[in-house]
C-alpha positions, -999 to +999 in steps of 0.1 A: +000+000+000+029+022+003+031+038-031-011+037-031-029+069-030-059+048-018-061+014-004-093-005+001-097-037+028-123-061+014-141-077+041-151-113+046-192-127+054-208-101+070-196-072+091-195-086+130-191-123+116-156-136+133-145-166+152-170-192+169-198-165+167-176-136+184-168-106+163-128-117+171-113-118+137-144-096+115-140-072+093-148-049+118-125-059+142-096-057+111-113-019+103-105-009+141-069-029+141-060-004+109-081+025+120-102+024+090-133+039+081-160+011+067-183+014+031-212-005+036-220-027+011-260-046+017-277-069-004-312-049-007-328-075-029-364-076-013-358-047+010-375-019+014-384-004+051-362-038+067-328-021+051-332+006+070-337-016+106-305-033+096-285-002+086-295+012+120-288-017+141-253-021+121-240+009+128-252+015+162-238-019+174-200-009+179-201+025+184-162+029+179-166+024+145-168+051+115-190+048+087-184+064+055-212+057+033-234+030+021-238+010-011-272-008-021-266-038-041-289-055-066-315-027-062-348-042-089-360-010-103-358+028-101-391+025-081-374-001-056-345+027-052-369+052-049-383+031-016-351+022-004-338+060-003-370+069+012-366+041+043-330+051+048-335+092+046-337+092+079-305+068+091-271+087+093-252+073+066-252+086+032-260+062-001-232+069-026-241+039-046-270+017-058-262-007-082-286-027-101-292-064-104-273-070-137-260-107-147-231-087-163-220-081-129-222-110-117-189-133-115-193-169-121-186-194-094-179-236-083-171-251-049-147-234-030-152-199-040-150-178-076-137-192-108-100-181-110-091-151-128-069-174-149-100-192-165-118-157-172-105-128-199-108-110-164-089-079-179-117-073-203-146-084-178-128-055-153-131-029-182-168-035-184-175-035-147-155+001-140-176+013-165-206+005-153-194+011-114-188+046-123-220+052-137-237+035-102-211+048-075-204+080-061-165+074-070-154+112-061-166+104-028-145+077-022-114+086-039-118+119-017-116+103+017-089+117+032-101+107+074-072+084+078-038+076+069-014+043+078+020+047+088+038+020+073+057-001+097+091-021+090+072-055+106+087-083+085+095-063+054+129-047+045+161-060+047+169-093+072+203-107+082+193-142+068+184-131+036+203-154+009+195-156-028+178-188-041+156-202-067+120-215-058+096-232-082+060-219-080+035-238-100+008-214-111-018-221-133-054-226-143-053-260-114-033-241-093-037-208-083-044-200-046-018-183-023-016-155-002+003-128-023+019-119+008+039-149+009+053-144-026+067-116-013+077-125+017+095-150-002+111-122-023+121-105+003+138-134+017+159-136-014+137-157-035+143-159-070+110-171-078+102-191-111+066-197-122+056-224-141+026-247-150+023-282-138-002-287-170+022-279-197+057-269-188+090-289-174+099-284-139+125-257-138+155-275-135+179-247-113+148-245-094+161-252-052+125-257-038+090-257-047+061-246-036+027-254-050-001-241-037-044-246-038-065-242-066-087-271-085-063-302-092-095-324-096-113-301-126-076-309-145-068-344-131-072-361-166-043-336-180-023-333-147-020-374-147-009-375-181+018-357-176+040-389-164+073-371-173+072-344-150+053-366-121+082-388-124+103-363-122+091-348-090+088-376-070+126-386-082+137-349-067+116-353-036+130-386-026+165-370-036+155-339-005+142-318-030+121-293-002+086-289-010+051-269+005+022-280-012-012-267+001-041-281+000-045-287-041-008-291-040-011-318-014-038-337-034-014-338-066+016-353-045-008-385-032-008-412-051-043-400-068-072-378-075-102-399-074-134-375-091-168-383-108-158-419-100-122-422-121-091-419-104-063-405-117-024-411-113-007-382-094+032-377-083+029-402-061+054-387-034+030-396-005+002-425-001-031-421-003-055-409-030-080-379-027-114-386-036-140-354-037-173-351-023-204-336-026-201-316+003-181-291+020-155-310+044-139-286+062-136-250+061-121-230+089-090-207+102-063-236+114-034-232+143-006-253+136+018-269+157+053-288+146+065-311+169+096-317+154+113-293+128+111-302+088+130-276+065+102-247+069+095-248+107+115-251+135+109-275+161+077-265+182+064-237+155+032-226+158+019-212+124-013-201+114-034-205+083-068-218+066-082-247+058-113-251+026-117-283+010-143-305-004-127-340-005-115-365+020-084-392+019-098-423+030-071-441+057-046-410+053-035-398+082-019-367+100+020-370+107+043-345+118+017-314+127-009-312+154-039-290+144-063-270+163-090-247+150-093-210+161-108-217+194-083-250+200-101-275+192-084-302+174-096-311+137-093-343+116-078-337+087-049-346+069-010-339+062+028-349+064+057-329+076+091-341+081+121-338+064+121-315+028+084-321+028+054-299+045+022-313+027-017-307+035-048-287+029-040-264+053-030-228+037-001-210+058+002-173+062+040-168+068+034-137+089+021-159+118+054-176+120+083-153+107+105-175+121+099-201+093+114-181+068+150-176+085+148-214+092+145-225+055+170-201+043+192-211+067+189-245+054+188-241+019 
């Protein structure tokens, strides 16, 4: 955010939603860490008078926050706005938007969130919804806020005493795609080198030192991934050589043995037993605590990192070696994963600023 003249904070769910039905971890709890005003954002589909008893009751219930304005979403009909204005005249919060129910708007989505930008001509599709967003939003009113402004803090970023240049693989394409872009550049800052490349078409990069290969949708590509034989047997050669390796949940599922989906299963690397097999239903989805008993070449011994866990399939008989995991009120939660060695695999997603120490451990290592 440093060179941004504004940044905006998306939130998550709704407004007070946080951990275990607290508002610990909301969006508004993140607006009063950063001392950030909030835009209100409601889905008035159906509303009339009612939007303006939950307007009220949302901004009177923490009374710490500051409201800048509000934003009606998928508002039916000029006449529907005209209610809606007419309910909320009398609640302090101005409207500077009402944007109407449009499929264009609309973004298209599967199990476990969004399609990928990578699968959409998302450049284009942003084109057409700035245009339409200026016509429905009061934009000078936003880009005018001026209430509030962050002083950056040094934190993890700058330059560290263990920083030593390397080369890390990164597979990143349409089947895998999810990582927090803070750790790519925590990463960087590190002294990573960082090489992308695609799993479903190109050679692993042979100067490549570790890999790290993150979430996305394995099982929508599992016929392509497992006919790629040349590179799986090329990975699980430089794993069992030492080659170090994170794989997150999607990543994980390519280094079992399979991907089992719509009742075929498909061949994967193979660096770790069991197969994945989808389900119909959500199987876990939740913020994770993680705890390493013993070191591997990304955590030190007794680590506690944080991160998320979203998944939709299961690995029948596959257990949990080498981490001990807890959900955000420590509770501990069946799921599944390996770490030991040059290896950290499972479906849970790590944030590397819950556990700087990681970081200085591997490059230490490498």
């Amino acid at each position: 955010m440093r060179e941004a003249d504004l940044a905006i904070v998306e939130g998550v769910m709704g407004l007070f939603d946080g951990l275990g039905g607290t508002t610990k971890a909301s969006t508004a709890e993140v607006a009063k860490e950063l001392g950030l005003p909030v835009v209100l954002v409601l889905p008035a589909k159906s509303f009339s008078g009612t939007a303006a008893a939950l307007v009220r009751g949302l901004i009177e219930f923490d009374e710490s926050l500051k409201f800048l304005g509000l934003i009606l979403n998928q508002v039916g009909s000029a006449k529907h706005e005209k209610f809606l204005r007419r309910a909320l005249s009398e609640v302090e919060i101005p409207v500077i938007g009402v944007i109407p129910r449009d499929e264009i708007l609309e973004l298209p989505s599967r199990h476990l969130g969004l399609v990928q930008a990578e699968e959409l001509d998302f450049g284009e599709r942003l084109e057409k919804l700035a245009e339409k967003m200026a016509n429905f939003i009061d934009v000078e009113a936003i880009l005018n806020i001026r209430s509030h402004t962050l002083e950056p803090e040094e934190g993890f970023h700058g330059d560290h005493p263990f920083k030593k240049k390397f080369y890390m693989a990164v597979a990143r394409d349409r089947a895998f795609a999810f990582y927090y872009r803070e750790n790519l550049d925590l990463l960087m800052e590190a002294g990573a080198d960082l090489i992308y490349f695609s799993p479903l078409k190109d050679p692993f990069p042979e100067k490549a030192q570790a890999l790290y290969i993150g979430g996305g949708y394995p099982e929508l590509f599992a016929e392509s991934l497992s006919q790629r034989k040349e590179l799986l047997e090329h990975l699980r050669k430089r794993i069992k050589e030492g080659l170090p390796v994170l794989a997150e949940c999607g990543g994980f599922m390519f280094l079992l043995e399979a991907i089992e989906t719509q009742g075929k299963v498909y061949p994967m690397v193979g660096a770790i037993k069991g197969v994945a097999r989808m389900t119909k239903g959500l199987r876990a989805l939740g913020y994770r605590e993680v705890r390493f008993p013993r070191q591997n070449f990304l955590f030190p011994e007794k680590a506690l990192a944080r991160g998320h866990e979203f998944r939709y399939s299961v690995v029948p008989n596959g257990k949990l070696w080498g981490l001990e995991v807890k959900d955000a009120e420590g509770q501990r939660v069946e799921t599944y994963g390996l770490a030991e060695n040059n290896l950290v695999a499972s479906y849970i997603h790590f944030h590397f600023g819950s556990c700087p120490e990681a970081l200085k451990h591997f490059v230490s290592q490498i």
